[in-house]
N, C-alpha and C positions, 0 to 999 in steps of 0.2 A: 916083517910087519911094518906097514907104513905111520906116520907120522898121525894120521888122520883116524886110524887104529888103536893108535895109542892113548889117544885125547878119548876115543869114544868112550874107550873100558873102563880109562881113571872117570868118568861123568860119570857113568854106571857104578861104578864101586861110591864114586861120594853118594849118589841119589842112594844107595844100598843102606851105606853108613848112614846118613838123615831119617830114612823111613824106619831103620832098626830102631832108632835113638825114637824117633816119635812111637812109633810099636812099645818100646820102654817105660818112655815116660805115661803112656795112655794105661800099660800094665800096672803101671806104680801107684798108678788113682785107685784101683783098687787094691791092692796088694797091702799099702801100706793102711797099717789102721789110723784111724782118727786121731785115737790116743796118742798113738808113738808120735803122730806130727806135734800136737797141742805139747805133749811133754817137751819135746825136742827144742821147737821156737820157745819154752818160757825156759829150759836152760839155757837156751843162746843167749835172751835178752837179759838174764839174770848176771852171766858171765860176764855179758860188755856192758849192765847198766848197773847193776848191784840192785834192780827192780827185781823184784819179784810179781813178775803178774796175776792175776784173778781176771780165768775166761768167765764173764758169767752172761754170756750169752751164746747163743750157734755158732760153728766154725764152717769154712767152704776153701774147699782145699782145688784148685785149679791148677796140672800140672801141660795144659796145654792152651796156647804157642808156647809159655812159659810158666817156671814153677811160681805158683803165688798163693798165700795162706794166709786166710782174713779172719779174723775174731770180731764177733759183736759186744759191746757193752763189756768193755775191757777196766780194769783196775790197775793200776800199776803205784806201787807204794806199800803199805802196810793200813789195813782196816781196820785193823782192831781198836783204833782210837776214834771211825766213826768220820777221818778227816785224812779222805787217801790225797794223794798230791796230784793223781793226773786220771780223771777219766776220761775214756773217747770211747767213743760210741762205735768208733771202729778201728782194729789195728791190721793196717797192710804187709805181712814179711814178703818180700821177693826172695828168692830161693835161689843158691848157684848151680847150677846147670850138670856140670862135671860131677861133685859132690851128691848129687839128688842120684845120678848113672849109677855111682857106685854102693847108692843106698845110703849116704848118711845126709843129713837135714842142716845145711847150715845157711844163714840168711845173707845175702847181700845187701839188702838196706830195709829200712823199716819205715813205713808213713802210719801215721796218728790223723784220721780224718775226723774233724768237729770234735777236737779234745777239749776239756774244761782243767786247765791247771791251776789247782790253788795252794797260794801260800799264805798261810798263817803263822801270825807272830804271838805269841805268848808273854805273858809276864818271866822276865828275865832274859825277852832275847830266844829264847828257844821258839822253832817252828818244827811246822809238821816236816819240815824236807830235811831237820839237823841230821838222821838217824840213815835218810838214805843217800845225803852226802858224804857221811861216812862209809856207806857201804859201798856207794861208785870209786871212792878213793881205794878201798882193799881193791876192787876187781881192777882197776889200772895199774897197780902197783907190779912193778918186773915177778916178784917172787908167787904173786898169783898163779905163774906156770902156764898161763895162756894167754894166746896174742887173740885181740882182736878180730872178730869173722867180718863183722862190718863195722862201714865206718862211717856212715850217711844215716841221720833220721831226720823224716821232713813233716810238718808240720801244716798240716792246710787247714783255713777254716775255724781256728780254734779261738779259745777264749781264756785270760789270765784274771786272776781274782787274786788280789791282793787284800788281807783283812788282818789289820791289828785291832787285836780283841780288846787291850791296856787301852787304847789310845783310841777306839773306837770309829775308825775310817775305814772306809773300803774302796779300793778302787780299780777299775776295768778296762784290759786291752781287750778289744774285740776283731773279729777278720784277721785273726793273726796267720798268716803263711810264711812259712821259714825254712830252709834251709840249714841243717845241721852235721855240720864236717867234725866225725866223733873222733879223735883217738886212736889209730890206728896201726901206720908203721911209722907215723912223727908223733910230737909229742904236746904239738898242736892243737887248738881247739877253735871253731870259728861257725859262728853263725850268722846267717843274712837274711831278709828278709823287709817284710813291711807289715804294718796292724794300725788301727784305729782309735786311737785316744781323744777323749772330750769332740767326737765328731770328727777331729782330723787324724789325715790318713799322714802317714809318720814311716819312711824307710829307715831301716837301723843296721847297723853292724854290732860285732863283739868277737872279738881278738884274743888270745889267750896264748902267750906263745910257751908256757907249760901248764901243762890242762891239771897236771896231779899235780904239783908246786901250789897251784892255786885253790883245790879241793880242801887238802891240807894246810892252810895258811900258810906257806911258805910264799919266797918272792916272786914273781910272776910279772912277765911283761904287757900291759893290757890295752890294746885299741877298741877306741869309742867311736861312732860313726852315730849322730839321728836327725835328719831331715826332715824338716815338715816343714807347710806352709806359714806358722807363725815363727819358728825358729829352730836355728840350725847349731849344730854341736859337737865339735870334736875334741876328745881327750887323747893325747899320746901316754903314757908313761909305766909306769909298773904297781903293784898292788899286791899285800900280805894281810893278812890278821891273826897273828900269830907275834906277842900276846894280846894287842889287839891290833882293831882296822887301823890300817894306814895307806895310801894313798898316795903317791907323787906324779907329778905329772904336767905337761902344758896344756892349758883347757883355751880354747878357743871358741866364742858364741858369737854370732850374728843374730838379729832379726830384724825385718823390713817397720817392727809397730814393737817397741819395748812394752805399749799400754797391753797390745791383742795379746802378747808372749806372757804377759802378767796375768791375765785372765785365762787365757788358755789353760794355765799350769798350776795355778793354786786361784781362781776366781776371784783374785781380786782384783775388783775395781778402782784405780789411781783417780783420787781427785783432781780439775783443774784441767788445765792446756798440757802440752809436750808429750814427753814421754816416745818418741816416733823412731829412726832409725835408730837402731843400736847396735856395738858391737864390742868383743873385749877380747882380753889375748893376756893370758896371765900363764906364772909358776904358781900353780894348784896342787897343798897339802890335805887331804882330808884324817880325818881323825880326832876322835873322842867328842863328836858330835860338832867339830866346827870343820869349815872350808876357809883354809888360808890363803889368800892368793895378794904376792907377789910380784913385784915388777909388774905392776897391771898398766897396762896402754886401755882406755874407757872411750869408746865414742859416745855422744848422745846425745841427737839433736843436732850436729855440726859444731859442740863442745868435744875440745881432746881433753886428757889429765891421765897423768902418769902418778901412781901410790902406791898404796896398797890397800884391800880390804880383808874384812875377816866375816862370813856367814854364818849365821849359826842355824843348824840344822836340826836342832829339840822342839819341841811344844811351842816353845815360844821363839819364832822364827824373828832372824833380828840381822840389821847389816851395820858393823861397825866397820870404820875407817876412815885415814887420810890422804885426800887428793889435792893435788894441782897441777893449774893451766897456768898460760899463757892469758889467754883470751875468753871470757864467758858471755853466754847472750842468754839472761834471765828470760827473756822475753816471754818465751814460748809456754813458761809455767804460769804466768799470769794470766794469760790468754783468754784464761775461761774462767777468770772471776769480774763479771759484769759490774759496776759501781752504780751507772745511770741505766734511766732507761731506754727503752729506741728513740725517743723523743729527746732527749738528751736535756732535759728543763726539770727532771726528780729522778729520787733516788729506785733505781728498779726493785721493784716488788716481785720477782719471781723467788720462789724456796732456794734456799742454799742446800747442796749434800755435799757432806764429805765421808762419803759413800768409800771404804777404801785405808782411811786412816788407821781404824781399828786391827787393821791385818795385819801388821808390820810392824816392830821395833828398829827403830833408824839412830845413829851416835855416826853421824859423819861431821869430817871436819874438810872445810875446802878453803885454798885460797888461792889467787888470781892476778895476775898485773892488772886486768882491767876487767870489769864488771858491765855490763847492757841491761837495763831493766828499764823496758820501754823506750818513753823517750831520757830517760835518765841515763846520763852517763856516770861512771864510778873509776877510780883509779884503783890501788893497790889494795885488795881488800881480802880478810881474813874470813868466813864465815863458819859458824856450827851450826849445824841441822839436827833435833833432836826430837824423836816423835817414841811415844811409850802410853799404853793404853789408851792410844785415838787421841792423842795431844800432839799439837806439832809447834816446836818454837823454835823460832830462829835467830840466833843470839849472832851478832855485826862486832867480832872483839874487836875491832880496828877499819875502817873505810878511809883511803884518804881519796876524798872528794868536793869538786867548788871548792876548792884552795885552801879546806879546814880537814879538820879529819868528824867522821861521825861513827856512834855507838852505840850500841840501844840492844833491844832484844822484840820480835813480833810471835806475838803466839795466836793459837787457833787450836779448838777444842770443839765438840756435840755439847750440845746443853740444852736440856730439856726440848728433844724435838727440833732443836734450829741450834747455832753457832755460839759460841763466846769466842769474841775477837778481842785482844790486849796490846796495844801499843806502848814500849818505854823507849825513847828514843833521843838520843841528844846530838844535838850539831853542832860546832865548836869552831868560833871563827871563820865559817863559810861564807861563798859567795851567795849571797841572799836572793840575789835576783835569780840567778841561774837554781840555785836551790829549789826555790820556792816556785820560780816556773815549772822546773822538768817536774819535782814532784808531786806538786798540787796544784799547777796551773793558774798559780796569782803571779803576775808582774807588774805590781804597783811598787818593792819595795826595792832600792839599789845600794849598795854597800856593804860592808862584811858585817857578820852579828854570830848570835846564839842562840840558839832555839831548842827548847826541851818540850818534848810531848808524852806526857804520861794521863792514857786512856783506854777506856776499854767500855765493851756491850755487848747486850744476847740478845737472840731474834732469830726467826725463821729467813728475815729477807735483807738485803742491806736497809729497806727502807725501816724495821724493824729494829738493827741496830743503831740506827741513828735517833732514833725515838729511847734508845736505854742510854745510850753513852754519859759515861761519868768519868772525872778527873781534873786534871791541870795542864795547862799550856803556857809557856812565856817564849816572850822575843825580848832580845837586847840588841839594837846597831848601834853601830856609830858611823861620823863621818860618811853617810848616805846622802838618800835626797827620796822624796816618796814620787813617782811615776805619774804623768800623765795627770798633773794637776799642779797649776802653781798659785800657791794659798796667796803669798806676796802680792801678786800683781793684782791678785782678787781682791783684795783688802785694803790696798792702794787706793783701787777703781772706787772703793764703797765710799773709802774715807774721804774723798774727793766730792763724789757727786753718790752722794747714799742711793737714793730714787732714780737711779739713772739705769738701774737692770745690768746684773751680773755678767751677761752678754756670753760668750762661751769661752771657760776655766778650764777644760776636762784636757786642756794639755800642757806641755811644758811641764818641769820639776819640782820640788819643793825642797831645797838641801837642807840638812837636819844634820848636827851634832852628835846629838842622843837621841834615841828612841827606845821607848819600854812599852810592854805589852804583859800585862797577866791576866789570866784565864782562869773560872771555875766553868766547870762544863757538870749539871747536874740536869739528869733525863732528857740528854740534847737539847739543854737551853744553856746557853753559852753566858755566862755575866764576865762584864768587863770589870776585873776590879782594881784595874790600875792602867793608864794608858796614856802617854804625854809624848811628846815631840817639841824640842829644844831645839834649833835653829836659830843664822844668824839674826835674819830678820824676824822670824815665824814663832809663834810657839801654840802648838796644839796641846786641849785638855778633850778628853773624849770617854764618856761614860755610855752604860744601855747594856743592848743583849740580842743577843743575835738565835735566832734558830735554826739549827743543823737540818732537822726536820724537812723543815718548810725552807729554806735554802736564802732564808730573808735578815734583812738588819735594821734595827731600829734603835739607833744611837743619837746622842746628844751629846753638843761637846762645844766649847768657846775658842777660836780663834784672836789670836794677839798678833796685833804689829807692833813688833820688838822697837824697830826706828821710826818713831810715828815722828809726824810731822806737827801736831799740837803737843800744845805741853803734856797732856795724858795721853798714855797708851790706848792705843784705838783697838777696843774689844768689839768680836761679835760672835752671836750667839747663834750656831747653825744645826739642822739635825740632817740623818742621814738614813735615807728608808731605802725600803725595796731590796730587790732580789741582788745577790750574791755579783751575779755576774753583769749586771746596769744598775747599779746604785742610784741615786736623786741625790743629791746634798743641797738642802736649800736655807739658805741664810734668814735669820729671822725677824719678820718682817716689823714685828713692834720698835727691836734695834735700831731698824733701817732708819724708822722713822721717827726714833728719839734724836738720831744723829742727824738727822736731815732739817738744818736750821730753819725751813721754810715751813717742814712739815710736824716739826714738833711739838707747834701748838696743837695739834689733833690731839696728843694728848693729855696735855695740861688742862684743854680747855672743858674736856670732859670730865676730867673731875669736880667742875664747879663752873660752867657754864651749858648754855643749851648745844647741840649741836654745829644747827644753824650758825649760830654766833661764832663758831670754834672753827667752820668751816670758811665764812665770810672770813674771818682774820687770817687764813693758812693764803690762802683766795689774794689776799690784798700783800700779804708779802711777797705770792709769789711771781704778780706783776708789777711789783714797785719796782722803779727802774735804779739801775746801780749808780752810787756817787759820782756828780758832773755832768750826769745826763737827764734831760727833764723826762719828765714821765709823758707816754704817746698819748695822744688826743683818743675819748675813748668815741667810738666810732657812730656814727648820728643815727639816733632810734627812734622813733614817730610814739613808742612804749618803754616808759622806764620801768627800770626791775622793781619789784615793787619789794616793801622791806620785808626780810626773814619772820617768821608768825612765830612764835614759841610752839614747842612742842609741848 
């Protein structure tokens, strides 16, 4: 028998074997009853799942190309409470091939097409799935006496319902497809997949490297894997609750928007600027409703800080802990609270929200070698962050900053439809100039001082709060000089030649001693009720009131030259109007021209002469020529003036 012979008969004998086995399988669709299969698949699935199923709809039993037995409007759980844990509308068993030959029914793997799984939680903690987690743990258990027949259930198309009844939430994975590696000759458990939360599509893993260890609360090693477009999340570590949950682990999170990842996940909305890259890498404890985490490394925003925090994961969702940097750039959180308007000459009236506050309990503590807040720069600085029913304050235990240190506390609250903002703040031997530039953009004053500002207002807009503002403000320098104006040389000029025109004052300095400043601020009208400036030569008194509102000043106030050149100190009497940021100061004119020897009769002579007459004599002094020199020829008129008429 040749070679060619040999090959033909074994092809004949296999095509033999194949058509018998298909002859078989096509005999077995009818042969076996309905029943015997429908019984068969729900004690297999009951064996590897401790489910007991409920076919309650049609069955189709398909034993060719291969064995596959479909159930409609499947139940798997326990009904009797009205709240089974998994319907699908269809369940797939694939059949093994060899086993189906010899006549007995056992499944290679199992699909769940368009299942609805839900989980409900109960008062005490108990859910609908306690009863049949217990019952998956017996059938894994060794002394069961049966090994797994498969080990694969997959998941297409489905839908997760989570609903605690106490706490009245619900919430929904959707398009859920998954991948489920059951139990079988390891002792492993792992699912893969992807599903849809809050519109975004989210891949996930879960890791179980003892599936019955962890049924049973025992210890159990657990891999966390979930991807999605707002934020990403891996936990390594191990997991028991037994006596209760506990948790350890290195948790790892990124996301590209901390704001999107905040709304994404629990809807809230973060007030204000930042909030953008983020990223953490901690030792994460969970248990008895908080998340520990240790040795935390925090990105956020281009902010590092190593601490620790602590989450709390009850009703009232809250983030306590202490961190610190190196380096912090506040910047990005004040971003987005506007002051002015786009015109930048009033205060912006668009609504304030702090849309976001309310969601969150905050008790953070941060501190920093250096601090950025705008154009403010800040040295060593201590901060607490504390926000508790939509309040947020932030208390400064220590700033060393401008060559003093400062300390105060800012808060921000909802109040009635718009904001309540409260400012207590003290400055403490700073550098004034640089202070008072970076933070409020005055640089008229130079020298070190103190400054305490305690105020606060409600409103829908800033321009609303500045219409309520109420409280107190003082300044104390010394050894300065006031900016861009030098009183001295102003006051010089006047006492010299009074009517000769101020000419331009608005530069050069004014050195000053002492300077005091105090402030009542009632419905943002500002009184001055105390305000002097001591210098060697200078001394300023300055009374009035200024409006926050309206952004204007309308003061009054007496200038002295300290080393006057007559016997009495040369006073003058100036006021100071207009807007905040172009002041007027104009000297007053009745002064000018009581000190002005020529023109002083103007007003002597109106209290008991005619005008005329008052003017004719101002007139005659102020061509009479000076001692030694005769008086000029007055120049030849064909018309003399003729004399002043009374009025």
């Amino acid at each position: 028998m040749t070679a060619a012979t040999g090959l033909k008969r074994l092809a004949i004998a296999a095509a033999a074997i194949v058509a018998a086995a298909f002859v078989t399988l096509i005999a077995l669709s009818f042969l076996i009853p309905a029943a015997a299969v429908r019984d068969a698949v729900a004690k297999e699935i009951h064996a590897v799942t401790g489910f007991d199923p409920i076919f309650r709809g049609n069955m189709s039993v398909s034993l060719f190309p291969s064995g596959t037995v479909s159930f409609h409007n499947v139940l798997l759980g326990d009904d009797r409470t009205g709240e089974p844990a998994v319907v699908t509308q269809e369940l797939k068993a694939r059949l093994r091939y060899f086993p189906l030959l010899a006549g007995r029914i056992e499944i290679a793997d199992v699909s769940l097409v368009r299942p609805t799984i839900t989980v409900t939680y109960k008062s005490g903690g108990q859910s609908n799935w306690s009863g049949l987690i217990d019952s998956l743990a017996n059938a894994l258990k060794p002394e069961a006496g049966r090994a797994a027949s498969f080990s694969e259930i997959g998941i297409n198309d489905g839908t997760v319902v989570v609903h605690d009844v106490e706490k009245g939430y619900v919430q929904r994975l959707s398009d859920l497809d998954f991948q489920v590696a059951w139990p079988s000759i390891s002792r492993s458990f792992a699912a893969t997949g992807q599903f849809v939360w809050h519109h975004e599509q989210v891949e996930a893993s879960l890791t179980l490297s003892d599936f019955l260890a962890a049924l049973t609360g025992q210890r159990s090693g657990v891999k966390v894997r979930v991807s999605g477009k707002p934020l990403q999340l891996a936990f390594d570590g191990a997991m028991s609750y037994q006596p209760t949950l506990k948790i350890e682990g290195t948790l790892g999170v990124e996301s590209s928007s901390l704001r999107d990842a905040m709304y994404w996940t629990e809807g809230t909305k973060l007030p204000f600027g930042g909030f953008g890259r983020f990223a953490l890498k901690a030792q994460s404890t969970v248990g008895g409703g908080l998340v520990s985490l240790s040795n935390v490394n925090v990105e956020l925003d281009g902010n590092t800080a190593e601490g620790v925090l602590t989450l709390s994961t009850d009703d009232h969702r809250a983030v306590e802990g202490t961190l610190a940097a190196d380096a912090l750039d506040l910047t990005p959180y004040i971003s987005g609270i506007r002051l002015l308007a786009a015109n930048e000459s009033s205060w912006d009236q668009l609504p304030i929200s702090l849309e976001g506050l309310g969601d969150l309990n905050l008790d953070l503590r941060l501190s920093a070698a250096s601090v950025k807040l705008a154009s403010a720069q800040l040295g060593h600085t201590a901060i607490a962050a504390n926000m508790r029913g939509g309040k947020l304050d932030i208390t400064i235990g220590e700033s060393q900053a401008y060559g003093g240190v400062i300390r105060g506390s800012v808060g921000l609250a909802s109040a009635d439809g718009g904001v309540e903002a409260t400012s207590n703040m003290q400055f403490v031997d700073v550098d004034l100039e640089s202070c008072l530039g970076q933070l409020f953009g005055l640089h008229r004053l130079v020298g070190h001082g103190n400054l305490t500002l305690d105020v606060g207002g409600t409103g829908d807009s800033v321009m609303a709060v500045t219409n309520t503002l109420k409280g107190t403000a003082s300044l104390s320098a010394h050894d300065g000089a006031l900016a861009g104006i030098d009183v001295e040389q102003l006051l010089r000029r006047l006492e010299r030649r009074p009517l000769s025109g101020n000419g331009d004052f608005r530069t050069g300095r004014t050195p000053f001693d002492q300077f005091k400043l105090n402030l009542k601020i009632e419905n943002g009208l500002v009184s001055i009720e105390d305000m002097h400036v001591d210098g060697p030569a200078v001394r300023l008194a300055i009374a009035g009131q200024a409006s926050v509102p309206m952004r204007d000043l309308d003061l009054k106030g007496v200038a002295t030259l300290v080393s006057s050149a007559t016997a009495d100190e040369f006073e003058l009497p100036f006021v100071v109007q207009g807007r905040w940021d172009d002041p007027i100061m104009l000297p007053d004119p009745q002064s000018l021209i009581r000190h002005s020897g020529a023109a002083a009769p103007l007003l002597d002579a109106l209290k008991g002469h005619t005008a005329g007459e008052a003017v004719r004599a101002v007139i005659d002094q102020l061509l009479a020529a000076p001692p030694g020199n005769p008086a000029p020829s007055p120049a030849p008129s064909s018309t003399a003036m003729p004399p002043t008429s009374p009025q």
